[in-house]
Each structure stands twice: as structure tokens, then as C-alpha cells.
N, CA, C and O of each residue as an XYZ file, in Angstrom:
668
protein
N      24.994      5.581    -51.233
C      23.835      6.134    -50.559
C      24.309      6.969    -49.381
O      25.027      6.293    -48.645
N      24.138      8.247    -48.955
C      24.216      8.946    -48.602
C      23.228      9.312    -47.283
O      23.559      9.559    -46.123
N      21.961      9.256    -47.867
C      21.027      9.420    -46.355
C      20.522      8.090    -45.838
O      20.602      7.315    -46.791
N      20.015      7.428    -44.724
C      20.182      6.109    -44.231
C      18.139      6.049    -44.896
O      17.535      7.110    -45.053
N      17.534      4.845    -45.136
C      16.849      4.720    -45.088
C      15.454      4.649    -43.715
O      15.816      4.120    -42.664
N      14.260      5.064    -43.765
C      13.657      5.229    -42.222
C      13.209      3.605    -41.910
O      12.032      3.245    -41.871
N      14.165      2.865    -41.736
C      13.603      1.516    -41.164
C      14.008      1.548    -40.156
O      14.914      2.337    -39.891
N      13.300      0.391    -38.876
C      13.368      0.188    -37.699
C      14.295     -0.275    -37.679
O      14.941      0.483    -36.955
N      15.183     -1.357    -38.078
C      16.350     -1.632    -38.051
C      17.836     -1.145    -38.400
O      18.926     -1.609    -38.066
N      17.558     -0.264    -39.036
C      18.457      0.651    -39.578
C      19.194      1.338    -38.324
O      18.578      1.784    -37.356
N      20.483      1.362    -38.453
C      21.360      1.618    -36.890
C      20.807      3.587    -36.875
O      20.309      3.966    -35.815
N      20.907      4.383    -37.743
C      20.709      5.900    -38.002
C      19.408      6.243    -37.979
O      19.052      7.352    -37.580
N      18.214      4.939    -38.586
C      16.793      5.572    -38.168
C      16.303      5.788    -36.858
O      16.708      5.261    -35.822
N      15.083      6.894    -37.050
C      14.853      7.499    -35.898
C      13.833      6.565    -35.122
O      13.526      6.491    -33.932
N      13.495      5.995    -36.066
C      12.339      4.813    -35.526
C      13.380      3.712    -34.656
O      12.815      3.266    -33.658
N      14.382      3.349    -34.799
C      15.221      2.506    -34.493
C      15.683      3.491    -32.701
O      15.137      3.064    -31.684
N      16.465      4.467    -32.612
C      16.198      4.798    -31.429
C      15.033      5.634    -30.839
O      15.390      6.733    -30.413
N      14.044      5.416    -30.755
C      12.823      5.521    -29.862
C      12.714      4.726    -28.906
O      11.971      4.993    -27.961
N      13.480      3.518    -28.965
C      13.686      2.940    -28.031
C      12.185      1.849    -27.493
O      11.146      2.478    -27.691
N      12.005      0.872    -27.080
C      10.873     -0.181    -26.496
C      10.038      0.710    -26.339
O      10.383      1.683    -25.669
N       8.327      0.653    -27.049
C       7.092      1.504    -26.339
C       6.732      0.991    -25.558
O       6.669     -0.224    -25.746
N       6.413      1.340    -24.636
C       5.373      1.361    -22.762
C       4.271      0.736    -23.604
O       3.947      1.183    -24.705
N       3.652     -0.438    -22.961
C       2.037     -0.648    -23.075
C       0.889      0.289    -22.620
O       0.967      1.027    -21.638
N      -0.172      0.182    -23.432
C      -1.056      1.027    -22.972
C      -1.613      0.968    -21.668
O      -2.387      0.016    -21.573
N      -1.470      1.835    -20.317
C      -2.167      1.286    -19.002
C      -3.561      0.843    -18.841
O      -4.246      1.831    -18.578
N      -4.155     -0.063    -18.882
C      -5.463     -0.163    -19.084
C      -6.519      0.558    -17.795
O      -5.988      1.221    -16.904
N      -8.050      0.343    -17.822
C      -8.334      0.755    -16.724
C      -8.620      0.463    -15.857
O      -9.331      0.994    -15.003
N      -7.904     -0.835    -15.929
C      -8.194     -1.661    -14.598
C      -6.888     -1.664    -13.527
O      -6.950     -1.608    -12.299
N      -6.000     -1.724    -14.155
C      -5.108     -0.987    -13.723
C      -4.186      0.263    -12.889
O      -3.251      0.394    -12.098
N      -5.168      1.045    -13.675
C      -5.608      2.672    -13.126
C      -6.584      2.638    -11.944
O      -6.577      3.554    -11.122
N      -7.543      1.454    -11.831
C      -8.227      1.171    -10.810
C      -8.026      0.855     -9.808
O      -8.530      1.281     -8.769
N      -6.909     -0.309    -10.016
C      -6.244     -1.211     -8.439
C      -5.581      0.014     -8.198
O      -5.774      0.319     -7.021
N      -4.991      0.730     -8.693
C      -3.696      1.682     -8.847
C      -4.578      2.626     -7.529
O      -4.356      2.543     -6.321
N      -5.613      3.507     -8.225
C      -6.678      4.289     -7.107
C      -7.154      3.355     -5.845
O      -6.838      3.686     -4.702
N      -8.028      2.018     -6.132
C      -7.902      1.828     -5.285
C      -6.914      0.993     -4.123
O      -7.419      0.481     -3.124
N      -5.957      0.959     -4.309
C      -4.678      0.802     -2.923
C      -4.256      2.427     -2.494
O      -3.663      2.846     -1.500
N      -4.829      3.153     -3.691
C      -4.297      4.568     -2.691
C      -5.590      4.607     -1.612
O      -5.544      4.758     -0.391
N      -6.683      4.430     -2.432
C      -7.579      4.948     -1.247
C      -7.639      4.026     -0.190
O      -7.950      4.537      0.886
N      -7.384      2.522     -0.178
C      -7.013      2.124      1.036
C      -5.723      2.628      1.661
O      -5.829      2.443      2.873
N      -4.798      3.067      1.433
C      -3.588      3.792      1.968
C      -4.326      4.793      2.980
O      -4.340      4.829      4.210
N      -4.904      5.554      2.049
C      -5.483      6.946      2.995
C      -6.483      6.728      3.879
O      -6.609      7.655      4.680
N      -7.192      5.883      4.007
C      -8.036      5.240      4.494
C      -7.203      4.586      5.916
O      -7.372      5.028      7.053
N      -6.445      3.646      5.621
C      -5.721      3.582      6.814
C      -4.784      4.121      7.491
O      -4.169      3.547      8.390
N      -4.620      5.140      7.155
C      -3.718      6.605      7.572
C      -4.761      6.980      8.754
O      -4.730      6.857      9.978
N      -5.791      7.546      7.732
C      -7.098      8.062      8.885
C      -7.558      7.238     10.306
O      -7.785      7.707     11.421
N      -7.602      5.926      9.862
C      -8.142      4.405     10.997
C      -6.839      4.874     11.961
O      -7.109      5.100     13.140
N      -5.204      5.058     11.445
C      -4.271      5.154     12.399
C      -4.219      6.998     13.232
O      -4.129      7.194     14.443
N      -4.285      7.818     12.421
C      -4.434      8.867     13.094
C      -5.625      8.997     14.365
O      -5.438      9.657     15.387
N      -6.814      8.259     14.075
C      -7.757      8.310     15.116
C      -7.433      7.438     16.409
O      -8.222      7.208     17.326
N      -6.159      7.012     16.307
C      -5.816      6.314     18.139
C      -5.526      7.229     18.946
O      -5.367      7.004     20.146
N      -5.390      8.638     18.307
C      -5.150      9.940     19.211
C      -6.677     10.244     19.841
O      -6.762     10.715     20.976
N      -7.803      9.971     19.101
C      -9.096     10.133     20.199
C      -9.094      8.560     20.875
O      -9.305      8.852     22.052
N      -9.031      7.711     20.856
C      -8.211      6.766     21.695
C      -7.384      6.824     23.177
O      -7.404      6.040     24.126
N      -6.930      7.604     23.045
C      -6.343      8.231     24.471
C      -6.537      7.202     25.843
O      -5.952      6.308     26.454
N      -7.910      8.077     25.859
C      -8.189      7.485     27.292
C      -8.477      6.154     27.615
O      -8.181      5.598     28.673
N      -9.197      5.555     26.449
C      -9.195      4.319     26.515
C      -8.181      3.527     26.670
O      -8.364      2.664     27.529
N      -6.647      3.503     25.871
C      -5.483      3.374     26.269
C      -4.624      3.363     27.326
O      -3.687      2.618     27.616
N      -5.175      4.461     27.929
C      -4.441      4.950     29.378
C      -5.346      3.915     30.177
O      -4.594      3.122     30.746
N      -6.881      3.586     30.467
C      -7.836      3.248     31.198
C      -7.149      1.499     31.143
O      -7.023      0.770     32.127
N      -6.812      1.174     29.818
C      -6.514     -0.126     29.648
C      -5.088     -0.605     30.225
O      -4.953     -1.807     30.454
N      -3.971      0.313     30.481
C      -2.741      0.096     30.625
C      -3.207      0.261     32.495
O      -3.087     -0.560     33.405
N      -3.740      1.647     32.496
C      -3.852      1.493     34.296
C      -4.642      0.104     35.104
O      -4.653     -0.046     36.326
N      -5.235     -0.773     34.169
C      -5.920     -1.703     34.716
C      -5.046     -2.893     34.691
O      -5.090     -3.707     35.613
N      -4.040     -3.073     33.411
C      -3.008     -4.067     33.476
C      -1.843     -3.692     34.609
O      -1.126     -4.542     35.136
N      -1.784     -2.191     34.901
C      -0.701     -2.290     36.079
C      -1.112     -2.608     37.519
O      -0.318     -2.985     38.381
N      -2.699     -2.384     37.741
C      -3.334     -2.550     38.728
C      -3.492     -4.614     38.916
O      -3.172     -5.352     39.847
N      -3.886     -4.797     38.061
C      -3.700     -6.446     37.675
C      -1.818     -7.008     38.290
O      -1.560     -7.941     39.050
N      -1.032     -6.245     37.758
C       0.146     -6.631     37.753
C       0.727     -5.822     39.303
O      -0.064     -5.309     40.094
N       1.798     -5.839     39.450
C       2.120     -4.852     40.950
C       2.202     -3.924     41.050
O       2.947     -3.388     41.870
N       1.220     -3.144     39.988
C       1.196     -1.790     40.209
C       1.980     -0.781     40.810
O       1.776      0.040     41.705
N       3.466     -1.223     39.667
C       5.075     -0.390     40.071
C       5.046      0.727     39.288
O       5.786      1.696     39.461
N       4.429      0.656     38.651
C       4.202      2.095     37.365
C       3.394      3.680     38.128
O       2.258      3.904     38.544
N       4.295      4.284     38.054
C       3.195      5.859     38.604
C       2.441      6.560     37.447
O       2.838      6.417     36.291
N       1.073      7.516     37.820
C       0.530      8.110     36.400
C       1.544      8.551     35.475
O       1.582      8.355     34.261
N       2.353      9.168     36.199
C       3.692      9.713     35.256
C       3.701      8.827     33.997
O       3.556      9.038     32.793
N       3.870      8.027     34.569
C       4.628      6.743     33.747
C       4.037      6.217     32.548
O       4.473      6.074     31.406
N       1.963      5.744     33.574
C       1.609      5.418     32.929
C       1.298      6.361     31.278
O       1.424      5.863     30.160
N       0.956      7.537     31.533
C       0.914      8.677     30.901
C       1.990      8.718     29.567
O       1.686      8.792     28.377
N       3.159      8.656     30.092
C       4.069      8.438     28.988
C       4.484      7.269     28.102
O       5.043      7.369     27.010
N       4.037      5.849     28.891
C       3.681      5.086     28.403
C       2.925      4.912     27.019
O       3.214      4.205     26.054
N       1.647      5.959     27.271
C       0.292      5.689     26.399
C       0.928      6.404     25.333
O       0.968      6.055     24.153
N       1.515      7.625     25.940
C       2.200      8.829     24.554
C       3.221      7.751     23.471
O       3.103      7.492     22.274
N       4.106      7.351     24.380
C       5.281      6.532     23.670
C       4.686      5.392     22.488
O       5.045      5.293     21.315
N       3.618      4.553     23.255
C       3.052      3.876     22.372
C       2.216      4.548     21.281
O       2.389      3.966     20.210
N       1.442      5.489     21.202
C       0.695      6.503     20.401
C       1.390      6.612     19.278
O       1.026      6.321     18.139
N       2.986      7.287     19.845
C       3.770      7.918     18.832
C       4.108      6.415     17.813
O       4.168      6.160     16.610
N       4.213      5.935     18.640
C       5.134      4.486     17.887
C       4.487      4.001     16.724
O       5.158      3.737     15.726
N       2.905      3.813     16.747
C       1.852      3.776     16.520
C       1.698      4.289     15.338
O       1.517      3.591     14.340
N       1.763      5.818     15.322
C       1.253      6.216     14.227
C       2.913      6.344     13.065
O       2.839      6.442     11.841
N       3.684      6.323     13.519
C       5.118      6.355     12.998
C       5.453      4.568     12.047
O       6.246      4.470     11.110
N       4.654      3.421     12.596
C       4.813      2.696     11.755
C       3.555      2.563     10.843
O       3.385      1.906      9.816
N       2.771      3.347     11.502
C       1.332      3.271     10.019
C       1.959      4.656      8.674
O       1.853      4.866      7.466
N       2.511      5.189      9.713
C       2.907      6.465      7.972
C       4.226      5.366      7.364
O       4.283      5.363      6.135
N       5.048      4.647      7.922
C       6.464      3.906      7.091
C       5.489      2.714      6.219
O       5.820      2.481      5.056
N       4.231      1.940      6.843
C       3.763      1.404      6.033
C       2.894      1.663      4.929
O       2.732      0.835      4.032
N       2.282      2.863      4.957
C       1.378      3.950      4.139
C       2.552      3.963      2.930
O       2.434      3.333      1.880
N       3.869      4.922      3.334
C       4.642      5.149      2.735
C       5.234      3.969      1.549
O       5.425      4.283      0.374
N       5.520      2.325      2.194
C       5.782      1.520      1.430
C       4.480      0.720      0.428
O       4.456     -0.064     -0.521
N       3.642      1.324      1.140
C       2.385      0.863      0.295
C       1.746      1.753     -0.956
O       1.191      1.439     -2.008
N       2.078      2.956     -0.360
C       2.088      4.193     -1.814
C       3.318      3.412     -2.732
O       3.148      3.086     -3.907
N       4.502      3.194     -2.014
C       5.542      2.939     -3.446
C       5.096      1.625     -4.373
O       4.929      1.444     -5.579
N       4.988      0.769     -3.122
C       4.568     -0.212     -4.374
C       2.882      0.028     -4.984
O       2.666     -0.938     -5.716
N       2.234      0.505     -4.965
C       0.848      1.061     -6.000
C       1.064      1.736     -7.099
O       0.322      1.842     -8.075
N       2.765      2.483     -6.802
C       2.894      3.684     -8.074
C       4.013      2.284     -8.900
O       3.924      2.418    -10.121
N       4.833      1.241     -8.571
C       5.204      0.408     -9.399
C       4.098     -0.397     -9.780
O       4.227     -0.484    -11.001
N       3.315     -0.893     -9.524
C       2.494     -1.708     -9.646
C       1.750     -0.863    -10.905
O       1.249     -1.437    -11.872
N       1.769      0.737    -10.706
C       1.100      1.501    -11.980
C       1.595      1.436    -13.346
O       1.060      1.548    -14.449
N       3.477      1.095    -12.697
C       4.702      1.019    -13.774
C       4.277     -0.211    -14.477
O       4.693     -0.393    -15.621
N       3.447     -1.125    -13.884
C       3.463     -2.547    -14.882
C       4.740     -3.124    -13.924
O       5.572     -3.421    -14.780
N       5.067     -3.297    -13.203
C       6.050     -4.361    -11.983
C       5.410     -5.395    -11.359
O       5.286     -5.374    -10.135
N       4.861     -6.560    -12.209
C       4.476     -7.410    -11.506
C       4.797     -7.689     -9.935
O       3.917     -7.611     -9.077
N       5.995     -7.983     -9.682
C       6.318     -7.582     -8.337
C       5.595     -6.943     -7.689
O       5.212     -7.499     -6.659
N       5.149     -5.726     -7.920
C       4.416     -5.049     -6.899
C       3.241     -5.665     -6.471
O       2.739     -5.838     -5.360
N       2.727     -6.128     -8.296
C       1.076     -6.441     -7.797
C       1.456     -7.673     -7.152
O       0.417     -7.987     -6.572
N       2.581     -8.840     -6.821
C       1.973     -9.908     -5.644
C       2.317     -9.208     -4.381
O       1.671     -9.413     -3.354
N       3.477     -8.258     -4.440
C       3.590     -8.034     -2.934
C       2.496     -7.402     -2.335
O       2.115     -7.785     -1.229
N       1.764     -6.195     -3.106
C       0.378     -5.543     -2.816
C      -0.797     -7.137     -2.277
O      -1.592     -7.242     -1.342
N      -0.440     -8.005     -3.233
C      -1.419     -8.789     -2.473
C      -1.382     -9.665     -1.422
O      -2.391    -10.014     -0.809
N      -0.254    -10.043     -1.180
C       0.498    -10.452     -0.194
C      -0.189     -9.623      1.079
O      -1.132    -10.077      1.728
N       0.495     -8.214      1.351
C       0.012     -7.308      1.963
C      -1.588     -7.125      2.420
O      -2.061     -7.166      3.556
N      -2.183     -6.930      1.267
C      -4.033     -7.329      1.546
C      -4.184     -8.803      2.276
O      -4.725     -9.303      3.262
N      -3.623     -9.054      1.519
C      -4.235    -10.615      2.463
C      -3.453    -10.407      4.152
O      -4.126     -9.748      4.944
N      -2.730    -10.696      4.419
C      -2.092    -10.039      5.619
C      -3.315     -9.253      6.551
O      -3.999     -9.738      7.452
N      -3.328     -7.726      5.936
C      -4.356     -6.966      6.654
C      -5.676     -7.747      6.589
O      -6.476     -7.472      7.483
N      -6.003     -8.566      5.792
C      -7.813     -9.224      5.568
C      -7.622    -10.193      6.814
O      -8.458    -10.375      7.699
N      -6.406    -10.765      6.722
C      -6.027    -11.996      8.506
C      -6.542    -11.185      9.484
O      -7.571    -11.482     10.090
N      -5.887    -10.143      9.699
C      -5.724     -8.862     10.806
C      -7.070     -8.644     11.172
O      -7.555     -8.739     12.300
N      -7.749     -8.279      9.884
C      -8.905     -7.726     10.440
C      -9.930     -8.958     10.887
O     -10.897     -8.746     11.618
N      -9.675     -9.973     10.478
C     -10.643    -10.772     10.467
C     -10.057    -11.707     12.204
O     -10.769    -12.317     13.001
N      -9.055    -11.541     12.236
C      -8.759    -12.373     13.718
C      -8.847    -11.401     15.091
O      -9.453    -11.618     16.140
N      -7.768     -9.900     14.578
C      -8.569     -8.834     15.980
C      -9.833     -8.249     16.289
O     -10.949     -8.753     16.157
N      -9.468     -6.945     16.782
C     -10.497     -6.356     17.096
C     -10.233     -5.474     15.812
O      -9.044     -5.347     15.520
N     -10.961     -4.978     15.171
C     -11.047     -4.136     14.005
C     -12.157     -3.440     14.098
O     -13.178     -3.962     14.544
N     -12.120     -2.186     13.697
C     -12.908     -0.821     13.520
C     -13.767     -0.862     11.671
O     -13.540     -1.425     10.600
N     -14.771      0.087     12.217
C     -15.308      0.145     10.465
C     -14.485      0.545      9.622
O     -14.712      0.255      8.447
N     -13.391      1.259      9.926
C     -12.166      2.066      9.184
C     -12.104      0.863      8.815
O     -12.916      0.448      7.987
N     -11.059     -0.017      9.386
C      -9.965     -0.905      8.689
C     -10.659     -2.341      7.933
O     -10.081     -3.264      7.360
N     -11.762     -2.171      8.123
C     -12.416     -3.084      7.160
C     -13.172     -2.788      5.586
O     -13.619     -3.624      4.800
N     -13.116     -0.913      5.428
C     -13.238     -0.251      4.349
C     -11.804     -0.115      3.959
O     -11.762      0.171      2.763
N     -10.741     -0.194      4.425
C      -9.647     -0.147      3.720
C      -9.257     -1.204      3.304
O      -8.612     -1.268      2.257
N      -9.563     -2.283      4.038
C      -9.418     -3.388      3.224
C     -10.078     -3.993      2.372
O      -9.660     -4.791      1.534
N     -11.415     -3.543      2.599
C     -12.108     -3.674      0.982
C     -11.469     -2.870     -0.090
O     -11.142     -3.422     -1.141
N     -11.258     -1.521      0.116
C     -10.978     -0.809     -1.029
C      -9.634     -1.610     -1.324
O      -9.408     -1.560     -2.533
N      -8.473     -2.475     -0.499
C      -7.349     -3.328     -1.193
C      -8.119     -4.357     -1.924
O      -7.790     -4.611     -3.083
N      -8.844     -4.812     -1.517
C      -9.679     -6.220     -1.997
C      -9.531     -5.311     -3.390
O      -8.586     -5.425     -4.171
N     -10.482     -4.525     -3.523
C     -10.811     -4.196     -5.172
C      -9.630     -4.102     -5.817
O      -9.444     -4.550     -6.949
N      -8.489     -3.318     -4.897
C      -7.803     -2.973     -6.166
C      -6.589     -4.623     -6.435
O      -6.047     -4.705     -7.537
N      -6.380     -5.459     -5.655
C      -5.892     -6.886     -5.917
C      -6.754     -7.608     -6.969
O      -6.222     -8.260     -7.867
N      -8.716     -7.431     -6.799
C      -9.381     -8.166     -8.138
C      -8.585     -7.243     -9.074
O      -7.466     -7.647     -9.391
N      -9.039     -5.950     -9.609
C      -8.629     -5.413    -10.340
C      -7.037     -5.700    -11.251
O      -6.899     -5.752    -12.473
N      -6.085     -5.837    -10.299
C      -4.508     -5.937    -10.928
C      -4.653     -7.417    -11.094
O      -3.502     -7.845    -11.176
N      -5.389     -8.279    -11.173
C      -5.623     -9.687    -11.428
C      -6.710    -10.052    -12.584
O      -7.263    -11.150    -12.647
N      -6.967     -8.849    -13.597
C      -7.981     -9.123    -14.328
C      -7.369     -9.448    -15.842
O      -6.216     -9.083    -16.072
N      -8.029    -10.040    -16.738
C      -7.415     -9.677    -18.292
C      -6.407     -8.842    -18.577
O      -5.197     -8.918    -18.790
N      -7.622     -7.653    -18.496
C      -6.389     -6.668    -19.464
C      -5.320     -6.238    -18.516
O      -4.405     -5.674    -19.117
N      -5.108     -6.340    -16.990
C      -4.247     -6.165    -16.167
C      -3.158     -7.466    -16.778
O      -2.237     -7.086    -17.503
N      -3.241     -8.524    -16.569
C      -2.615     -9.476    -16.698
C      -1.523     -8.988    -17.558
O      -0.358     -8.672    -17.313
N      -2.451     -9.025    -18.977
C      -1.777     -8.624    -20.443
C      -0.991     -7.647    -20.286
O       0.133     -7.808    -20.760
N      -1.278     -6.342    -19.599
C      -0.654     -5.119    -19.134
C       0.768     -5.674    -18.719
O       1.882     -5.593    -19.236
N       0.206     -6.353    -17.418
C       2.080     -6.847    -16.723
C       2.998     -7.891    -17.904
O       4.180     -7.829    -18.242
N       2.283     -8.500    -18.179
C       3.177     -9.266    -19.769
C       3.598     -8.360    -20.538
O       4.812     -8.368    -20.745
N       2.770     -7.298    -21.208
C       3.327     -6.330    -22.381
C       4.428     -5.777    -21.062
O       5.522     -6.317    -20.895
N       3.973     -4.720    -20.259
C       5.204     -4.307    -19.671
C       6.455     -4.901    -19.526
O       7.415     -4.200    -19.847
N       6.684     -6.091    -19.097
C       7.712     -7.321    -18.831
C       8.826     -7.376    -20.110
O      10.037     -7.533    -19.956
N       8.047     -7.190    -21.565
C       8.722     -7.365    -22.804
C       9.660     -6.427    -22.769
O      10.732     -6.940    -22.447
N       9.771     -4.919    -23.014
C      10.393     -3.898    -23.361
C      11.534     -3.903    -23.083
O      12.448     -3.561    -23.833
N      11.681     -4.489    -21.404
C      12.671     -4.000    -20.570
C      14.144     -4.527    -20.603
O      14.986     -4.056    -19.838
């Protein structure tokens, strides 16, 4: 025999290297997936708005130095408020950033992602529920809420099992 037969097992068939198929993404999936982005962007926005914040910041730091021995000059306090601002919005984009990566594994079928994503929600649901929290950060954490039910449903489940096989 000369040409190989087309079976999957066959070392020369083509069916044989195609290699493990991807499960189908379901749409619940595609759902948690959207919504942790839109809580991402959502709390991007809640963090960019401590820049209209300002004064309140400055008003709050000049009253703790006035409280304290008031060794700090406006200078100070001023750069103070900036320094913290910057700091501020520099760890909400590194956490945005690690929260986009794990939503796009979590899209891959990486179980991993979906507990650390929930891990994470729950975390921010503490946050919001023990500080002071804004209407922002309690719509972003709903929109995590949905997308944690969501990556916790049936066909999600099945999704992260079929994915798990291939690999």
C-alpha cells in the first residue's frame, strides 16, 4: 500500500495532525468575558475621576496637617495631593491591566482565571461594602458580579472541562 489510509490514527493522516479541537465558547462565557471588561472600564473611569477630586484631597490632607504640627508648607501639601493622584491612578491602570489579562484567559477556557477573577470580585465587593464607595465602584462591581455568575454556569463549567482535555 502505497497511499496511507484517512484515519485519525494513522501517523500520515491529515485528520491525525489537526491536532486537539478548542471547545465551542459558549455564551455565557462570552458574557462573564464582556462583562469583567466592562467592569474593567468602569473602574478605570471611578479611578480617572480622583482628578476632579482634587480639592477635596488637598482640603483633607491640609486638615490632617493642621490636626498634626502642621510642618508641611502648601508647597508640599500640593505635591503631596499630586504624588498621591499619580500613584493612584498608576495602580488602577496595573490592576485594569491584570484584570483585562486574566478575562481574555478566562475567554481561553483557563479555569485559573475564572477563580482568580473571582477571588478579585469578591475582594472589590469587601471594599466596597466596608469603605466609602462611589456609584461608580458599585456598578463595576456588579457588572464583576455578573460576569463571576456567568463563568460559574453549566455550559461555562462544561466549557472549562472541555477546554482542560485538549491540552
Amino acid at each position: 500500500m502505497s497511499e496511507s489510509p484517512n484515519y485519525p490514527n494513522y501517523p500520515d493522516s491529515p485528520a491525525s495532525s489537526a491536532g486537539p479541537v478548542a471547545p465551542a465558547r459558549p455564551g455565557t462565557v462570552e458574557g462573564a468575558f464582556w462583562a469583567f471588561i466592562a467592569a474593567t472600564v468602569i473602574s478605570l473611569v471611578g479611578g480617572l475621576l480622583i482628578f476632579g477630586s482634587r480639592d477635596t484631597i488637598a482640603d483633607a490632607m491640609r486638615e490632617a496637617n493642621r490636626r498634626g504640627n502642621g510642618a508641611l508648607t502648601e508647597a508640599q501639601i500640593d505635591q503631596a495631593v499630586t504624588v498621591t493622584m499619580v500613584i493612584a491612578v498608576v495602580i488602577a491602570v496595573i490592576i485594569a491591566a491584570l484584570y483585562l489579562l486574566f478575562a481574555f484567559k478566562l475567554r481561553a477556557g483557563r479555569n485559573w482565571a475564572r477563580i482568580v477573577l473571582t477571588v478579585l470580585t469578591a475582594l472589590q465587593l469587601l471594599s466596597v461594602l466596608v469603605g466609602q464607595s462611589t456609584v461608580v465602584q458599585y456598578i463595576a462591581v456588579l457588572a464583576a458580579l455578573v460576569g463571576v455568575v456567568l463563568s460559574f454556569t453549566g455550559p461555562s463549567n462544561a466549557y472549562f472541562a472541555a477546554a482542560k482535555t485538549p491540552r
